[in-house]
N, C-alpha and C positions, 0 to 999 in steps of 0.2 A: 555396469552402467556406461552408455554413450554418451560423449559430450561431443557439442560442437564447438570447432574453439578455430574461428577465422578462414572459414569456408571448407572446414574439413571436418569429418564424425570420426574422434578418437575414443578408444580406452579412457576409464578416468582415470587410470594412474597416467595416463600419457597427456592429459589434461593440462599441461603446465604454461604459465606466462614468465616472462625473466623477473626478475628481483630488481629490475630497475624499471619496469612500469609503471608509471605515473598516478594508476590507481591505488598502486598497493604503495608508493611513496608518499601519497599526499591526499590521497581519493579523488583525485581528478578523474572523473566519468561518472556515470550516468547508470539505472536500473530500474528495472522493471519485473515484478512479479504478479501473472497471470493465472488465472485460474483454468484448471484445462476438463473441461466435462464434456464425455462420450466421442474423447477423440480433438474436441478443438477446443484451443481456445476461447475465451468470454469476454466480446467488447475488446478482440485484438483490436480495431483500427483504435481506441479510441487511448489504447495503452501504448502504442507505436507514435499516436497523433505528440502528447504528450514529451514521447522518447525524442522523437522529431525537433518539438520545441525547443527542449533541455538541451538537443544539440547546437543548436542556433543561438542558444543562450550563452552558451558555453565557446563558439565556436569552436566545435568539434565537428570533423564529416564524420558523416553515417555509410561506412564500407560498403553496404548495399541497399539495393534501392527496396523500400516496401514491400514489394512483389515479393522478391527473391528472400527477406527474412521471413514473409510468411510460407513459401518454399520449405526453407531449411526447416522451420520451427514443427513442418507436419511430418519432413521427415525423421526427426528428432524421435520426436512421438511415436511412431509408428516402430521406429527402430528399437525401440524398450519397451515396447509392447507397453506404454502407458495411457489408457484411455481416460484416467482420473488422476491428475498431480496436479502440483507447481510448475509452472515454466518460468525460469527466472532469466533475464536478459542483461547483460552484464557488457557497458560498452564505456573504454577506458582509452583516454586521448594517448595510450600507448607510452613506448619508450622515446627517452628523448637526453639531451644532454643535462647534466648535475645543475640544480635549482628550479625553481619556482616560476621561472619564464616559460611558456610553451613551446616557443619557439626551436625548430629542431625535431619538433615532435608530430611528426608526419606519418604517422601511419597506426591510426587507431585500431584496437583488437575489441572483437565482440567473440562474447560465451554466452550460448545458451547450454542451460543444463533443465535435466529433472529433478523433482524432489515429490515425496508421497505428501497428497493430500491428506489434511486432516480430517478425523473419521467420525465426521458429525452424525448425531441419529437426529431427522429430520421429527421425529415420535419425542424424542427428547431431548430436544436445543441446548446447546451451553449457556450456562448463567454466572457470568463471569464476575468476581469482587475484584476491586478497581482501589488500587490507590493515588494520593494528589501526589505527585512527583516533587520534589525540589530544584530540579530544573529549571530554566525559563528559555524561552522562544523569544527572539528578537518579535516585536512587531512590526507589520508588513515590509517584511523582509522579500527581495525578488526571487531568492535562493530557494524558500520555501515553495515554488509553484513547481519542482521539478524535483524528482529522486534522485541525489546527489548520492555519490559514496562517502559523503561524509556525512555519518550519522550518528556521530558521538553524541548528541546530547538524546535518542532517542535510547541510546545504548544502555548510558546513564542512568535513565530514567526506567527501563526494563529491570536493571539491574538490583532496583529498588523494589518494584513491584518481586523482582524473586527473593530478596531479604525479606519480604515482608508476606511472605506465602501468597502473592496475590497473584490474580491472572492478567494482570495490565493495569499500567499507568496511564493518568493523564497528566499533561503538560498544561502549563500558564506560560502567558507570555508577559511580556514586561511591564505589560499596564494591571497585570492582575489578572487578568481574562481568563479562562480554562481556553483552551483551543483547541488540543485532539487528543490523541492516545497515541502513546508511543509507535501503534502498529496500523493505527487505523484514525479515521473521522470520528466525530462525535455528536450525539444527536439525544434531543429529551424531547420529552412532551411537555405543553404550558398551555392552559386553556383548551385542551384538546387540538392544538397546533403541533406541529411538528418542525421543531427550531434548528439549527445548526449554526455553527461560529460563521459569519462572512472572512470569504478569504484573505483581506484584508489585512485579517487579524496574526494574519502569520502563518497557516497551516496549508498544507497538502491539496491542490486540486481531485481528490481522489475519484477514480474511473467510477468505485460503490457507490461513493458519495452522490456522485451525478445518479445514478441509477437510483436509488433512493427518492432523492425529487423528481426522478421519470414518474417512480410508483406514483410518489403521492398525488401528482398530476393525472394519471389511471384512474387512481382508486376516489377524486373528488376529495381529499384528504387539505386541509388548508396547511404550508409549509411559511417557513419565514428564513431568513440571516438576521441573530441576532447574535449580541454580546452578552456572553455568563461569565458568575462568578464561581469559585466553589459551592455556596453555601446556596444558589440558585439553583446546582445540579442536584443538591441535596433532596431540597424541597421540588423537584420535580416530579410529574406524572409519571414519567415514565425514561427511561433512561435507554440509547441504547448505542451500540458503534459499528462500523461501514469496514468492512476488510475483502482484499480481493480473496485471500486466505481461506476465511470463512465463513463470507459471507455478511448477514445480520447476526449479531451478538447482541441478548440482552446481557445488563447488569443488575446484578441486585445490591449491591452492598458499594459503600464509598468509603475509605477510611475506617472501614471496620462499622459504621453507619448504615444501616438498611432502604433501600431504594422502593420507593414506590411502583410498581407493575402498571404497565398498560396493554389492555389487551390489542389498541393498535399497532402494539410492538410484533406480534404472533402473525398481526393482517400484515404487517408488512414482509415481515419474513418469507411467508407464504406463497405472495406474491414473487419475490425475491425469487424463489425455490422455480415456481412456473416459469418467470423469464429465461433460468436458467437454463431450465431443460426446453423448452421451446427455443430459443434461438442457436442452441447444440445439438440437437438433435440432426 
């Protein structure tokens, strides 16, 4: 495997950053995971738009300009002969002197790497059981609108879902609210509507998530932002979640509880599946 690691394509065992990087000391910086089909990326600008922000946010410079990371990221790709993975983007306000001040810390590193996409049968979708996490999410938190490398409590919360044989966690945040899944966005049917948490609430602007309201805006589908509870997701139509990963994910089961089906879940999918290949191809 070829990594790119600060405008060079190495070996992965030659992959290495120091033990005193900022990201691996405290998670200072920044990530991003892309979905790459038939060669490019899906909805890069709007994944880099984001990377862009979080740097701003962060005050951190971005090494290079736009251009040149989508440069690097196709020769990446080309170079592993990968036309179906993960591109993962990994940008860390680098090394700098001992503590918690940035200051010093002048010369951020970005790694792109590959990793093998998950091997969906489009004929037969995952249907993933989901447990309620014990975790909580600050409420609207600013931290939330960007991929931080600090992702301990998403960690936490995975951690559980695999104690408990499950395919994914969701998280509440401090008012009680469910707000996303460890890995992805959150979405049910109500009324034949198509709901999700407002951002607001604490979670993830995610790239799907947007994509998702593109569909429903397509397909005349009426969407909403609203606030749930547990026992709201229960009694829902239709339950389902937004990953760049994998796409649409149904759920069926919550807490070992049975999820209601909606076949708008399939239409959206569907959809989902056509964007993908139409705008990659």
């Amino acid at each position: 495997m070829t990594v790119f690691l600060n405008g060079r394509f190495v070996p992965e065992a030659q992959a290495v950053v120091s033990v005193f990087d900022r990201s691996f000391l405290y998670g200072d910086g920044l990530f991003e995971t892309i979905f790459v089909c038939h060669g490019k990326p899906f909805r890069w600008l709007q994944h880099l738009e984001r990377l862009q922000h979080g740097a701003e946010f962060l005050k951190l410079r971005l090494p290079f300009s736009p251009g040149t990371y989508c440069d690097f990221a196709a020769q990446l790709i080309d170079r592993n002969q990968m036309p179906e993975a993960l591109l993962r983007i990994t940008l860390s306000r680098g090394v700098g002197p001992r503590g918690y001040s940035p200051k010093g810390a002048d010369h951020p590193s970005t790694v792109m790497s590959l990793h093998p996409a998950p091997n969906a049968d489009p004929k037969n979708p995952p249907q993933w059981h989901l447990i309620t996490s014990s975790v909580r999410l600050p409420a609207n938190e600013p931290l939330a609108q960007f991929k931080t490398c600090n992702k301990l409590p998403q960690i936490l919360a995975r951690a559980e879902a695999d104690a408990a044989d499950a395919d994914e966690a969701l998280l509440l945040n401090t008012n009680g609210e469910v707000v996303e899944a460890a890995s992805g966005n959150l979405f049910w049917i109500e009324s034949e509507t198509v709901c999700t948490p407002p951002l607001a609430s604490g979670i993830l602007p995610g790239v799907t998530r947007a994509v998702v309201l593109e569909i429903c805006r397509r397909l005349g589908l009426s969407n909403q932002e609203t606030k749930i509870i547990p026992e709201g997701v229960r009694q829902a139509q239709g339950v389902f979640l937004s990953l760049s990963s994998w796409g649409i994910v149904e759920a069926v089961a919550l807490d070992n509880h049975g999820l209601s089906q909606s076949p708008l879940v399939g239409k959206i999918r569907e959809e989902y599946q056509r964007l993908l290949n139409d705008e990659t191809r």
